[in-house]
C-alpha positions as CSV (number, residue, x, y, z in Angstrom):
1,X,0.0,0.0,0.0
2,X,1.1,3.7,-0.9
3,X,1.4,6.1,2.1
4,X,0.3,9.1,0.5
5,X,1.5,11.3,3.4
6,X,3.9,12.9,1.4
7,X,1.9,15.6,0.1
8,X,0.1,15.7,4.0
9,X,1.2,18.7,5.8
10,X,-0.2,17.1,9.5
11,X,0.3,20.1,11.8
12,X,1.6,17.7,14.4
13,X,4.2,16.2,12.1
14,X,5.5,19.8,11.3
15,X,8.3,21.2,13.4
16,X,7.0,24.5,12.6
17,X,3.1,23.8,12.8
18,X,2.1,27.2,12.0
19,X,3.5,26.7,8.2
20,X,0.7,23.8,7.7
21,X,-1.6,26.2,5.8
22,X,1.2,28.0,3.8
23,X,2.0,24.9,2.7
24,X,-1.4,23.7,1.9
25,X,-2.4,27.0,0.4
26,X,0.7,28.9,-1.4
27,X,4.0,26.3,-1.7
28,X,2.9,22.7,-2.8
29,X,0.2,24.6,-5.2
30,X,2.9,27.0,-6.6
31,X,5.4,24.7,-7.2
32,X,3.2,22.2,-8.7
33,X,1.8,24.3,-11.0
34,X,5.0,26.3,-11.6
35,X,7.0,22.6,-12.6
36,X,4.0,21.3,-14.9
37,X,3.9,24.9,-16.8
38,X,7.8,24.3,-17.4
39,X,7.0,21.0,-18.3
40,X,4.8,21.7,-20.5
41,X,6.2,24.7,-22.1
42,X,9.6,22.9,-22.6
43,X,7.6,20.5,-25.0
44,X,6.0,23.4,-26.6
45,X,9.4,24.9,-27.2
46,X,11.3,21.8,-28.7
47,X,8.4,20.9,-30.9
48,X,7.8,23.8,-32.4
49,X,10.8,23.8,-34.8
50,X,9.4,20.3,-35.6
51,X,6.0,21.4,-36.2
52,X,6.9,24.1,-38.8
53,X,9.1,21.2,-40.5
54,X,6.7,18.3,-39.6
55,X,8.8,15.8,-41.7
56,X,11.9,17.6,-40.9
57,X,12.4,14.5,-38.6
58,X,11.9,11.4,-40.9
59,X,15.3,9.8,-40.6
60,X,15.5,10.3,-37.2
61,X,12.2,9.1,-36.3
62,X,13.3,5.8,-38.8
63,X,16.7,5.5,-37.4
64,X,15.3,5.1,-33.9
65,X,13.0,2.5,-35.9
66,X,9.6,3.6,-36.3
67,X,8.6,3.2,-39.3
68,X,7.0,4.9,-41.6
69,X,9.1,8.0,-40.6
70,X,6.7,10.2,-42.5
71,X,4.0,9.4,-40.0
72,X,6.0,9.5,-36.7
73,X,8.0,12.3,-37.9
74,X,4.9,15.0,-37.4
75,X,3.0,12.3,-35.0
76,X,5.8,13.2,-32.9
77,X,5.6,17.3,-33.3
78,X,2.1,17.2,-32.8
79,X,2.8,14.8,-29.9
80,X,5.3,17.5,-28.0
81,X,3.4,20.9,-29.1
82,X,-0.6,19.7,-28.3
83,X,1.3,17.2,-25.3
84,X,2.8,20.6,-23.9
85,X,0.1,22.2,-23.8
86,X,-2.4,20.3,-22.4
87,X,0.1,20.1,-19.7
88,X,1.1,23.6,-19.3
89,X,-2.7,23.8,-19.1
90,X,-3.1,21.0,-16.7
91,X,-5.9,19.2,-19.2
92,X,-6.0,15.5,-20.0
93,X,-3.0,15.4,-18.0
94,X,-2.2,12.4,-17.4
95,X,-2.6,10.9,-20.7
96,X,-0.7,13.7,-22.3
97,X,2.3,13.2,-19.6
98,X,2.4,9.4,-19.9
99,X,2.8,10.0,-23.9
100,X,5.5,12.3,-23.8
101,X,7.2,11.0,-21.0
102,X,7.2,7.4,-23.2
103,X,8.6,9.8,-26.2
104,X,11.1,11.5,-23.7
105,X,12.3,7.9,-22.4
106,X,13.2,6.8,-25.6
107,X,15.2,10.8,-26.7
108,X,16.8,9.9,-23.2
109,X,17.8,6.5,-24.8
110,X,19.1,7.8,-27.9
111,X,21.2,10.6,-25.9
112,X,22.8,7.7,-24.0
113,X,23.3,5.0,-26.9
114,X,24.4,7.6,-29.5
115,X,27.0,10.0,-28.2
116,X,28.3,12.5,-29.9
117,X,31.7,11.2,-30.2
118,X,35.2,12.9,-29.4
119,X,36.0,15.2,-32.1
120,X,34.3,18.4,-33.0
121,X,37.1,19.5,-35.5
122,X,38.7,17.5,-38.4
123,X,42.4,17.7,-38.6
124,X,42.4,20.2,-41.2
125,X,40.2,22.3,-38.1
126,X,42.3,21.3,-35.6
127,X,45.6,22.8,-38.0
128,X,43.8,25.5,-38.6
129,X,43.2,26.2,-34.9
130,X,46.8,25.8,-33.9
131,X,48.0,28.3,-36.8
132,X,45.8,31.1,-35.3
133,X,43.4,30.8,-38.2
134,X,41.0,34.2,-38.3
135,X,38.0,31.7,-38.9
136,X,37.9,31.1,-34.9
137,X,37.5,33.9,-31.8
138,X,40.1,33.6,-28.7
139,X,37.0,31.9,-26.7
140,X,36.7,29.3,-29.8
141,X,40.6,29.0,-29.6
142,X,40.7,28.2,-25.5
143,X,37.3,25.8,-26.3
144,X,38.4,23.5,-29.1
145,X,42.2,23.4,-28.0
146,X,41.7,19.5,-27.4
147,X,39.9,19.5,-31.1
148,X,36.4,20.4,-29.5
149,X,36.8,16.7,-27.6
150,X,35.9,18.5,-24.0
151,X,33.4,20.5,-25.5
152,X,31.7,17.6,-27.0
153,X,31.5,15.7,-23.6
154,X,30.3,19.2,-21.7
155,X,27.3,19.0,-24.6
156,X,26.8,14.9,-23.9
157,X,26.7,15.3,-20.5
158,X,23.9,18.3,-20.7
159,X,21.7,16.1,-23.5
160,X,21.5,13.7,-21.0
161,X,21.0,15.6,-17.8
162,X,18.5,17.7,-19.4
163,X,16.4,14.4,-21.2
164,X,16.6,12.4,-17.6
165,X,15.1,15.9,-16.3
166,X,12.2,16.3,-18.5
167,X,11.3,12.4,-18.7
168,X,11.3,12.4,-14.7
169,X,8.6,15.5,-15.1
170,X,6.2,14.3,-17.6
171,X,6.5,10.7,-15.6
172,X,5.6,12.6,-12.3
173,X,2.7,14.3,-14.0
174,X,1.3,10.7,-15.7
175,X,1.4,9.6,-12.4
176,X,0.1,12.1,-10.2
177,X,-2.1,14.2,-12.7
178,X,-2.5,18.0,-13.4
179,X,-2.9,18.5,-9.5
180,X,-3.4,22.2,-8.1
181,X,-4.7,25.1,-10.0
182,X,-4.9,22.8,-13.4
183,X,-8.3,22.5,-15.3
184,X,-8.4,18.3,-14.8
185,X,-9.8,20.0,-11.3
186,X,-12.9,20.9,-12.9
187,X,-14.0,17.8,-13.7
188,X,-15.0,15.3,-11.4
189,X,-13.9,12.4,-12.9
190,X,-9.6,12.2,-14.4
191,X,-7.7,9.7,-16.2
């Protein structure tokens, strides 16, 4: 059995009873809603480049392997920018969360199976570096020293972070729902 205590704010399990009703009333609803509307609006914001180029996304989509790319390719813009909102909105939540955190899972997968490798520069680059080429700024120059190889890792690490993030969110909101200040609180019944 799930305790479901840890959303209770019990006065008499409070070391500072006084702070039940703040917490009731102001922090858990804030940051509920504040994390879904990031949540939400971080879909929004990645697919919206996809949904301008809907198939934009084909041989990704068909490298992951889902096939036909030219339906998952916009299945999936549609999926982040509609997904997103709904729960920005905190409508249909659930369902809209378990989706995209199933379609977050697997970009999380790819980030971690396909790394970017450990070379940003060819050789020619690297040369060109090393000669004090005009083609690079002195913050390029102290960046790609090591051929962009640190750089690359720095940009890894931050794919995956960021993926791991985001698919924990949507997961939290399939699981627990729009919760406070969403509109699934209108109705009386939710997935």
């Amino acid at each position: 059995m799930v305790d479901a205590s840890i959303f209770s704010n019990d006065r008499d399990k409070l070391i500072i009873p006084p702070l039940s009703g703040f917490y009731d009333r102001i922090a858990q609803p804030m940051a509920w809603g504040l994390f879904r509307l990031a949540v939400g609006g971080m879909l929004v914001i990645e697919g919206w480049p996809k949904i301008m180029a809907p198939f934009a996304q084909v041989g990704f989509v068909e490298k992951l392997g889902f096939y036909p790319g030219w339906l998952w390719s916009p299945t999936l813009a549609v999926m982040q920018v509609v997904g997103g909102l709904l729960i920005a909105l905190g409508l249909f939540t659930r369902p809209a969360a378990l989706a995209n955190g199933v379609m977050l899972a697997i970009t999380l997968y790819f980030h971690m199976a396909n790394p970017y490798g450990d070379a940003f520069l060819t050789q020619a680059g690297i040369d060109a570096l090393k000669a004090g080429s005009d083609f690079f700024t002195p913050q390029a120059v102290a960046r790609l020293a090591d051929g962009g190889t640190g750089f690359l890792h720095q940009v890894q690490s931050k794919a995956e972070l960021a993926s791991l993030f985001w698919t924990g969110g949507a997961f939290l909101f399939a699981a627990f729902g729009g919760g406070y200040l969403s509109l699934d609180r209108l109705f009386r019944k939710q997935f």
